[in-house]
C-alpha positions as CSV (number, residue, x, y, z in Angstrom):
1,X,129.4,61.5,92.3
2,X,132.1,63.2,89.6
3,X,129.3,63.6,87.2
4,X,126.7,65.0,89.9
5,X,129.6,67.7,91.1
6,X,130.0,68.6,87.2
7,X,126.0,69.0,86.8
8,X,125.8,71.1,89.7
9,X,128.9,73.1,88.8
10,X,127.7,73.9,84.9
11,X,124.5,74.9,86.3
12,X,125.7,77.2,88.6
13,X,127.8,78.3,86.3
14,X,125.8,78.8,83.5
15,X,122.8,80.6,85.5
16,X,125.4,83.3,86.5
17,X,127.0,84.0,83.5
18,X,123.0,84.4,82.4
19,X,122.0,86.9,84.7
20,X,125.2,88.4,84.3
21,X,124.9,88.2,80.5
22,X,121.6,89.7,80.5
23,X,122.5,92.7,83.0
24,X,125.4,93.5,80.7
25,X,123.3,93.7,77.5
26,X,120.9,96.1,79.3
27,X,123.6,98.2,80.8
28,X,125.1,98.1,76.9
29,X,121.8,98.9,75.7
30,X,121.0,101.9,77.7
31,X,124.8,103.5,76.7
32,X,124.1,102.8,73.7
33,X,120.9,104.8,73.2
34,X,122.1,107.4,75.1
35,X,125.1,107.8,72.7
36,X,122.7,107.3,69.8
37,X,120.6,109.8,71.1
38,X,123.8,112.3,71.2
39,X,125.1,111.6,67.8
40,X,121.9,112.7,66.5
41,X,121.9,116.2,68.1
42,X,125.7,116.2,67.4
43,X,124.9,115.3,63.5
44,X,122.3,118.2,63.2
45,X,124.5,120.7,64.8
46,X,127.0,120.1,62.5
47,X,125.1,119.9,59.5
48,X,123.6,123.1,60.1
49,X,126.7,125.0,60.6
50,X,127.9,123.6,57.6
51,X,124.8,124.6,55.9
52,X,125.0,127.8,57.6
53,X,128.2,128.6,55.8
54,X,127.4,127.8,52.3
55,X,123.9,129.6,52.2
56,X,125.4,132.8,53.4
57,X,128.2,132.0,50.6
58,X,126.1,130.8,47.4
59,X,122.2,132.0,48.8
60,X,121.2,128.2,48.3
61,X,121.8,124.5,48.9
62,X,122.1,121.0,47.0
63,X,120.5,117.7,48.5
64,X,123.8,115.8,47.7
65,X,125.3,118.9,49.7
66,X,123.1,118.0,52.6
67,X,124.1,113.8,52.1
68,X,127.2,114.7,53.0
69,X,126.6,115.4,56.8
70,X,124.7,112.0,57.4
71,X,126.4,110.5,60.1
72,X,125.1,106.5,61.4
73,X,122.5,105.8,59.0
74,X,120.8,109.5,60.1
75,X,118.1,111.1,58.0
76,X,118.7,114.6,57.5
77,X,116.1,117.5,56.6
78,X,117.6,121.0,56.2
79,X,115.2,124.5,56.4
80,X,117.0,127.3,54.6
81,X,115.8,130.9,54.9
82,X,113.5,131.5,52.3
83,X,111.3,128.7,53.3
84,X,112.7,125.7,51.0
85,X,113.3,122.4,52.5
86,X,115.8,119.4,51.1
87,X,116.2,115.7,53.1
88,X,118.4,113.2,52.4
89,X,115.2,110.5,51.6
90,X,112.0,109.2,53.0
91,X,111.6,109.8,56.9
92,X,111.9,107.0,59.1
93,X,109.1,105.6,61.0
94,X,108.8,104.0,64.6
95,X,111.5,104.6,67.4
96,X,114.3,107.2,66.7
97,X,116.5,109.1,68.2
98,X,116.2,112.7,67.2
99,X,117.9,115.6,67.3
100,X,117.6,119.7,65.8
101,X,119.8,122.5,65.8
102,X,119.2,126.4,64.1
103,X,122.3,128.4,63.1
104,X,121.7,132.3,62.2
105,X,123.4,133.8,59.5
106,X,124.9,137.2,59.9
107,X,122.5,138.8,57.9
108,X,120.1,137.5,60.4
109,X,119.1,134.8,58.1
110,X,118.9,131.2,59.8
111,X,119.5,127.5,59.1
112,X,117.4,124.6,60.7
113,X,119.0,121.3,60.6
114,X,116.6,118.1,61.6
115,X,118.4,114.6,62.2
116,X,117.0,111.5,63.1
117,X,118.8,108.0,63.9
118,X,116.5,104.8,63.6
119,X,116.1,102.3,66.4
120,X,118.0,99.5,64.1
121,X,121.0,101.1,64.1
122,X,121.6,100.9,67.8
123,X,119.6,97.4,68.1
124,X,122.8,96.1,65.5
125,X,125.0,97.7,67.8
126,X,123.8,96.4,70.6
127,X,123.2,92.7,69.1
128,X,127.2,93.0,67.6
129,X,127.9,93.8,71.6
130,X,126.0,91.0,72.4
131,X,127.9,88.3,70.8
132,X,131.3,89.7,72.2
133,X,129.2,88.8,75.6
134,X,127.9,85.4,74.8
135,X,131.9,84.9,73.5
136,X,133.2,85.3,77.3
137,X,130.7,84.1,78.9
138,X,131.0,80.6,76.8
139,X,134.5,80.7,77.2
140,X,134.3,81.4,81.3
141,X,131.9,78.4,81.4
142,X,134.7,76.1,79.9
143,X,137.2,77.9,81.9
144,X,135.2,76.8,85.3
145,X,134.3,73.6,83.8
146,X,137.8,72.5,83.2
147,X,138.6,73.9,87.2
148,X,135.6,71.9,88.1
149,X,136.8,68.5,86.4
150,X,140.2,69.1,88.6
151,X,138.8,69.8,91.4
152,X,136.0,67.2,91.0
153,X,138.7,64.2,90.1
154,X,140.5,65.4,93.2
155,X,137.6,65.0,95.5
156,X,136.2,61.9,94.4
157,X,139.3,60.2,93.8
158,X,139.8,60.1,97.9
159,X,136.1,58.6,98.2
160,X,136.7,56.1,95.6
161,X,139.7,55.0,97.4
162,X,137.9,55.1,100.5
163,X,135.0,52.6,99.3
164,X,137.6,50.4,97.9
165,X,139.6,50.7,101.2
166,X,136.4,49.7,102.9
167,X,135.5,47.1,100.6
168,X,138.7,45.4,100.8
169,X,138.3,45.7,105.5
170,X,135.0,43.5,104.4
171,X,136.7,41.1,102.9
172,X,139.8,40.4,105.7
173,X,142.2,42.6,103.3
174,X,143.9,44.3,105.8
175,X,146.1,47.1,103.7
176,X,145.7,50.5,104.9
177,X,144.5,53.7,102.7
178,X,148.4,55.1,103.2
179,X,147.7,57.5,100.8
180,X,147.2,61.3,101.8
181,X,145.8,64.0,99.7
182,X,146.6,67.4,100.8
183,X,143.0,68.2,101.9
184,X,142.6,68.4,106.1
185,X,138.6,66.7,105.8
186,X,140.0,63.3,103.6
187,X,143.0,63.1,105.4
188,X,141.1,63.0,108.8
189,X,138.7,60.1,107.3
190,X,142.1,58.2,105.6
191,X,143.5,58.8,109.1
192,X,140.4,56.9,110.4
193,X,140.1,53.7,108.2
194,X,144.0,53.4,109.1
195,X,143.4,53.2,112.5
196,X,140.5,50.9,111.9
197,X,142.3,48.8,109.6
198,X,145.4,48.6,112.3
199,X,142.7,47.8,115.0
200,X,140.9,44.9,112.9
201,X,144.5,43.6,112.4
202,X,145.2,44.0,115.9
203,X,141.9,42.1,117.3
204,X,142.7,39.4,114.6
205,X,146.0,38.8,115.2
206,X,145.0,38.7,119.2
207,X,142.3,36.2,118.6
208,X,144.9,34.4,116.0
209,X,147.0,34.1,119.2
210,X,144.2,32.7,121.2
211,X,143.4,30.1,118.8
212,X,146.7,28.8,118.3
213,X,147.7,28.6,122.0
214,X,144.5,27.1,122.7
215,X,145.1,24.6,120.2
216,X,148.9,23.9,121.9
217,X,147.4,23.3,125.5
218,X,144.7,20.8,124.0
219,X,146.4,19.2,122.2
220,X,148.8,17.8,125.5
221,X,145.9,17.1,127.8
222,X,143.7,14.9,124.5
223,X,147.0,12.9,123.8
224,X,146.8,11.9,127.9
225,X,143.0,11.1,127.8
226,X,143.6,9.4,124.7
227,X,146.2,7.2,126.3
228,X,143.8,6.3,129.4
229,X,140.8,5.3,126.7
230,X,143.4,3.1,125.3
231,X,144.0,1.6,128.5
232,X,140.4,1.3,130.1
233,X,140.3,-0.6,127.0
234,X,143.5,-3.0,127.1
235,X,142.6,-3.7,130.6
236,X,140.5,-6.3,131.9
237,X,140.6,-5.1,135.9
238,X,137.7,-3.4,137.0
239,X,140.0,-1.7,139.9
240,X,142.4,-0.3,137.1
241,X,139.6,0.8,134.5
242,X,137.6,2.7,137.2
243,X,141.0,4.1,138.4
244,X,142.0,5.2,134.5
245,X,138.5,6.4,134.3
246,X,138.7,8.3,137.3
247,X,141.8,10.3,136.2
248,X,140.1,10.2,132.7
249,X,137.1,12.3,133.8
250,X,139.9,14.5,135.9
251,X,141.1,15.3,132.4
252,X,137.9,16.2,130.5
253,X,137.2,18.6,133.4
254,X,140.3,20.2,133.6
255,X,140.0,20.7,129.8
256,X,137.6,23.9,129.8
257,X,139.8,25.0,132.8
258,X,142.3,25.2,130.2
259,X,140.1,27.0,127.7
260,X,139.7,30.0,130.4
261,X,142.7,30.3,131.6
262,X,144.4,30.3,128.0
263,X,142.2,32.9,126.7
264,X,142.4,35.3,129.9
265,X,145.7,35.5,129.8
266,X,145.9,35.9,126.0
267,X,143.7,38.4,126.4
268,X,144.7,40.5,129.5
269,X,142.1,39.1,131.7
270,X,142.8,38.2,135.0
271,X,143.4,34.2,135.8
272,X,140.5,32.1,137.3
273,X,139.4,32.2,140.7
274,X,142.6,31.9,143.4
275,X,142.8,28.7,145.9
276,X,145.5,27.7,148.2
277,X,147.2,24.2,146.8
278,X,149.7,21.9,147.8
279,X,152.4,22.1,145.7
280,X,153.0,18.7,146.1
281,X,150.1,17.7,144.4
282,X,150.4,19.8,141.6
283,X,153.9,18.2,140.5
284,X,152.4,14.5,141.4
285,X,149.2,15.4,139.4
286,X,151.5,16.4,136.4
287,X,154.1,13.3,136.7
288,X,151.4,11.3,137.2
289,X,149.6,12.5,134.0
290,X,152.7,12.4,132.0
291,X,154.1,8.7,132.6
292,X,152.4,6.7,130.3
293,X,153.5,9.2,127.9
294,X,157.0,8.8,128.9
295,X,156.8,4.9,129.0
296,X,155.3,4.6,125.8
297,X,158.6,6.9,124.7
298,X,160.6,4.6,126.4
299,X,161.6,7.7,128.6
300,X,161.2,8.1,132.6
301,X,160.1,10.5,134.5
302,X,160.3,11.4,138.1
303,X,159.0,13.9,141.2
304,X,162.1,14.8,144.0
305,X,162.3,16.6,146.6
306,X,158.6,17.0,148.0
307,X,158.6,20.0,150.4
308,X,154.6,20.4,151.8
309,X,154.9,23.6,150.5
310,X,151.0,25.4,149.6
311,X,150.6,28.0,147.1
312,X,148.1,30.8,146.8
313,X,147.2,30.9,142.9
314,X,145.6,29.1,140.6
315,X,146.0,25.4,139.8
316,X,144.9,24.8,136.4
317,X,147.1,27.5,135.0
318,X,150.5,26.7,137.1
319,X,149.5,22.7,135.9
320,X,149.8,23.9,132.4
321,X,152.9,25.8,132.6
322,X,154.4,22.7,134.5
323,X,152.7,20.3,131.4
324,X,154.4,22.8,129.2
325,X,158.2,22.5,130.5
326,X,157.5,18.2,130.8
327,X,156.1,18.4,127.6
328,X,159.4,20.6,126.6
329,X,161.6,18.1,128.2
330,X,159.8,15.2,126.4
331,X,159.9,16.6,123.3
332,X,163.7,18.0,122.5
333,X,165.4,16.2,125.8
334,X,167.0,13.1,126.1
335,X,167.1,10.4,129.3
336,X,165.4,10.7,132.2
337,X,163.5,14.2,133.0
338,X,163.5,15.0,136.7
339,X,160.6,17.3,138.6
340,X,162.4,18.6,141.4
341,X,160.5,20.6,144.3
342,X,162.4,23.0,146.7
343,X,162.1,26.1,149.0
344,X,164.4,29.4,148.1
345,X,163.4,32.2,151.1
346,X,159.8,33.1,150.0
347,X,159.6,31.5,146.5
348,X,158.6,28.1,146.0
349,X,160.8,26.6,143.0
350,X,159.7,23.9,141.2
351,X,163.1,22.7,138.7
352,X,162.1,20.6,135.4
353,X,165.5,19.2,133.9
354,X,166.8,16.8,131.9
355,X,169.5,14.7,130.3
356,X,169.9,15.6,126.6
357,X,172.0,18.3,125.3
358,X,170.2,21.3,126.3
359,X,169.1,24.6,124.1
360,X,171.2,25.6,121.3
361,X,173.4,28.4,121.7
362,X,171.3,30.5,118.9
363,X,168.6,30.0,120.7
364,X,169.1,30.7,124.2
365,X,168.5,34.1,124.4
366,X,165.1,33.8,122.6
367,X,163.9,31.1,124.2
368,X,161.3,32.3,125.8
369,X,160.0,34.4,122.9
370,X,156.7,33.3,120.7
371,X,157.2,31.5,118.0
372,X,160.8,30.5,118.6
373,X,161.9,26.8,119.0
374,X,164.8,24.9,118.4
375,X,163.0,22.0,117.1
376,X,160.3,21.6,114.4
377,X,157.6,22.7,117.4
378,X,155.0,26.0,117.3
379,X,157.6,28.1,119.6
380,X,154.6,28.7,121.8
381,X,154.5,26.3,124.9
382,X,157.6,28.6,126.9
383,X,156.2,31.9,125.7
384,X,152.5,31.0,127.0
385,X,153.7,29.0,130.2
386,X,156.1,32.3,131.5
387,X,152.8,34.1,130.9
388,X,150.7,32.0,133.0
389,X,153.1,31.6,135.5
390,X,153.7,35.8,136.0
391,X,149.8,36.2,136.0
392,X,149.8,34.3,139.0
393,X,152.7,36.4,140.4
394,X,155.6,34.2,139.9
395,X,158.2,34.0,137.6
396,X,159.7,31.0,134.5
397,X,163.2,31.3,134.5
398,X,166.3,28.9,132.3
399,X,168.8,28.3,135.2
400,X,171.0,26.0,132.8
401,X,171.3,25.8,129.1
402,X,173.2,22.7,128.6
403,X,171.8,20.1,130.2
404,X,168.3,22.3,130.5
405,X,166.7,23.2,133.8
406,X,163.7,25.4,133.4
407,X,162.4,26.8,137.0
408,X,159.1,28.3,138.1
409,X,159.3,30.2,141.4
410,X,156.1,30.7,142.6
411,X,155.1,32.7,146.0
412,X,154.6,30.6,148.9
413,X,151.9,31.4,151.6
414,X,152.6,29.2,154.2
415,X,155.5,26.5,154.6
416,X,155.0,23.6,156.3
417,X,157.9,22.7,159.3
418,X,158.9,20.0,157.2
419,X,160.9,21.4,154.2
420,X,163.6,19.8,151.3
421,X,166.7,20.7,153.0
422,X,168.0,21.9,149.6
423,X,170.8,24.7,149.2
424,X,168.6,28.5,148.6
425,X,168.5,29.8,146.0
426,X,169.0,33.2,145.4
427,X,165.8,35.7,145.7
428,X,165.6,36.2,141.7
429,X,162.5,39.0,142.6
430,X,164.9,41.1,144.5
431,X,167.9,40.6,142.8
432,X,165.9,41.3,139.1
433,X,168.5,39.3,136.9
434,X,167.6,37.9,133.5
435,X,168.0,34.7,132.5
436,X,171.3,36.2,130.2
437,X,172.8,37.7,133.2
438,X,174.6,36.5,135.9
439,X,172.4,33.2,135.1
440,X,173.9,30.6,138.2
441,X,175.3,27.2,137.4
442,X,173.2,24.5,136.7
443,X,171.5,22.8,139.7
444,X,171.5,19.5,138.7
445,X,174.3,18.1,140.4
446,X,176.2,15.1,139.3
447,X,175.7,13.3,142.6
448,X,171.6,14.5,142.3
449,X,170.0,14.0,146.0
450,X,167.8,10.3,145.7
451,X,164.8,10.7,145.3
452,X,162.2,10.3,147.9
453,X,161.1,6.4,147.7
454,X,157.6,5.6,148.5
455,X,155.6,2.5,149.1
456,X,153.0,1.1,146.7
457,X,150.6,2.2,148.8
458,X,152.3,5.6,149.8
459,X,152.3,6.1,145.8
460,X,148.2,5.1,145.4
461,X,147.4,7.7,147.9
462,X,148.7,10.2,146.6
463,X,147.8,9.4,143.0
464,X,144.1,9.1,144.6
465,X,144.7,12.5,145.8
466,X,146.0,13.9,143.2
467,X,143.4,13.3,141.2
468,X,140.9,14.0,144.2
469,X,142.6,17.8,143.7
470,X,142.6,18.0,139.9
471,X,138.6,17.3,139.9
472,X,138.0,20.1,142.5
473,X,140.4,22.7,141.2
474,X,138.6,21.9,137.8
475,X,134.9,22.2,139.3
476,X,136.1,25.2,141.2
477,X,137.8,27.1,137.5
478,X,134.5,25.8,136.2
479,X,132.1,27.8,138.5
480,X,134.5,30.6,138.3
481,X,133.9,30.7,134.4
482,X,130.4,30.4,135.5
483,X,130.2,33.3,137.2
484,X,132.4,35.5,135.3
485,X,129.7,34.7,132.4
């Protein structure tokens, strides 16, 4: 493009200084005639005077007399009184510019003076112009050449930059142009690819986000179906393998469940479609999922406190945010991890604590952020479950640090007559506190309520209907995503 600007620019250039050129040299050539034309009257005026003069002194003339009045290159002829004629050589022929002048003497006598100027003369004066012309123009060509390189570098060097700029978006190099040039047109189009580039690494970075917290909530519910394959296949009892497979196919069809719930959130969409639920089954579904994975840790884990309490919200995502905080507890507690279920005015709190030593100070006040852990974990399980839990209008708060009790409050709809006499506690969505201030102390009391025995068979019907409740809430996510699509 450089070259293509300088073309265009020398041809411009050069055409004008042509015309220009050529107007001048007629414009020359016309004054110069018209001069020419006057030195030849002006030559034979003065010769005769001259002439004038000496015949009336001496009665005669010379021809080297008359030579010295030639003036340009100008043939001279001179007429004296009695009739006698001298010239200063051959006349010319062609185009000339002429002039003639008479004096009288006083004795009435007069002097006729002829001059003519050839063509050549003012055609060498005019060629001699002519050059001085060519001169400036050639040297106004490099003048606007030179300009035009500037110029042209400075407009090309922005597009070159752009290309590569663009180039480099093509490729997933994600640097921005940065670079401004002075001229209001480039900057608007750097200004452009910058906000594209800045968008590009946005949307990447978002579906980045997706991916890996995707990933995290997989990777919990595969390790659980794993186990129960491994135990269809240990077992030999029909009743126990069609009971593990039942919770097995539970799993797989809670898993796209957590696909869409994952990437709506992620992504600012609203959660799946809303059902009422029995909070109750939600924590047995969860303990119930995550005991082999404790016994096979050598850990326990327990539900207390069941309060009939029923939830408007959806079930898959407030299963994964509870998965998250057991999965938390599994992974950097210690002992035996409790699930505890009780009633504070209008919220529904559902406590997940442990024995071990609780959060590091350092990290306490981060905990919740992404990519913040005080193990060797991602630092996204917290970050993702508070998220699912406010998109269904509750909130993820860490009543104690040390040992750690992590607390969803969800909205209840309806409570049932029969409620966990447990001590309130206090309204956090009123009251607005952070988990740094005013945090109360924590609520796992040394003397910790017993928890609420149940039969054998009390314990397989609810396990039957938890899982009964896990397949529908999964069919019913499922024909939301179907819809939605």
């Amino acid at each position: 493009m450089r070259r293509r600007l300088l073309t265009l620019v020398f041809s411009t250039t050069l055409l004008a200084l042509t015309i220009l050129g050529v107007v001048l040299v007629a414009v020359i050539w016309a004054a110069m005639g018209s001069a020419m034309q006057n030195r030849a009257g002006d030559t034979a005026r003065v010769a005769a005077s001259g002439l004038e003069e000496l015949v009336e002194a001496h009665g005669t003339i010379t021809e080297d007399t008359l030579r010295g009045y030639v003036r340009d290159e100008a043939w001279l002829r001179a007429t004296l009184p009695d009739g006698s004629t001298f010239s200063t050589g051959a006349a010319p022929t062609g185009s000339v510019f002429d002039g003639r002048d008479t004096q009288v003497t006083p004795a009435g006598e007069s002097v006729t003076v002829e001059a003519k100027i050839p063509l050549e003369v003012n055609v060498k004066l005019v060629r001699s112009q002519g050059f001085v012309v060519i001169a400036l123009s050639v040297f106004a060509l490099a003048v606007s050449m030179v300009i035009a390189l500037f110029y042209a570098r400075r407009l090309t060097r922005p597009l070159e930059d752009f290309a590569e700029a663009a180039g480099r978006l093509a490729t997933g190099d994600r640097r921005q142009v940065s670079r401004r040039y002075g001229i209001a047109e480039l900057d608007a189009v750097a200004d452009v690819l910058d906000q594209g580039a800045s968008n590009f690494n946005d949307l990447l970075e978002s579906e980045r986000r997706v991916t890996a917290e995707t990933s995290h909530q997989l990777r919990t519910p595969l390790t659980a179906l794993s186990l129960r394959l491994e135990e269809i296949l240990a077992s030999d009892d029909l009743d126990v393998v069609h009971a593990e497979a039942t919770a097995a196919l539970g799993q797989v069809e809670r898993l796209s469940g957590v696909v869409d719930d994952v990437v709506s959130v992620s992504r600012g969409f609203p959660l799946g479609p809303q059902s009422r639920y029995s909070l109750d089954a939600l924590v047995e579904s969860q303990v119930l999922e995550w005991t082999p994975t404790f016994q096979a840790a050598g850990r326990e884990i327990r539900s207390q406190g069941l309060s009939r309490l029923e939830i408007d919200g959806a079930f898959g995502a407030q299963s994964q945010a509870l998965g998250t905080l057991i999965e938390n507890a599994l992974q950097h507690g210690a002992g035996r991890t409790t699930v505890r279920v009780r009633s504070s005015g209008t919220w529904a709190v559902v406590e997940v604590s442990d024995e071990g030593s609780g959060v590091a100070p350092d990290v306490e006040p981060r905990v919740f952020e992404r990519n913040v852990s005080g193990g060797n974990s991602s630092g996204l399980g917290l970050a993702l479950a508070r998220t699912l839990v406010s998109a269904d209008g509750g909130r993820l708060e860490l009543l104690s640090s040390r040992p750690a009790v992590f607390a969803m409050f969800l909205p209840a709809i309806q409570v049932a007559d029969e409620v966990a006499a447990d001590p309130p506690l206090p309204d956090l969505a009123s009251a607005e506190m952070s988990s740094e201030q005013a945090r109360p102390e924590p609520l796992v009391p040394a003397a910790a309520p017993p928890a609420v025995e149940q039969s054998d068979v009390e314990r397989s019907v609810v396990a039957q209907a938890t899982v009964e409740m896990a397949s529908s809430s999964a069919a019913s996510v499922s024909s939301g995503k179907t819809q939605r699509r």
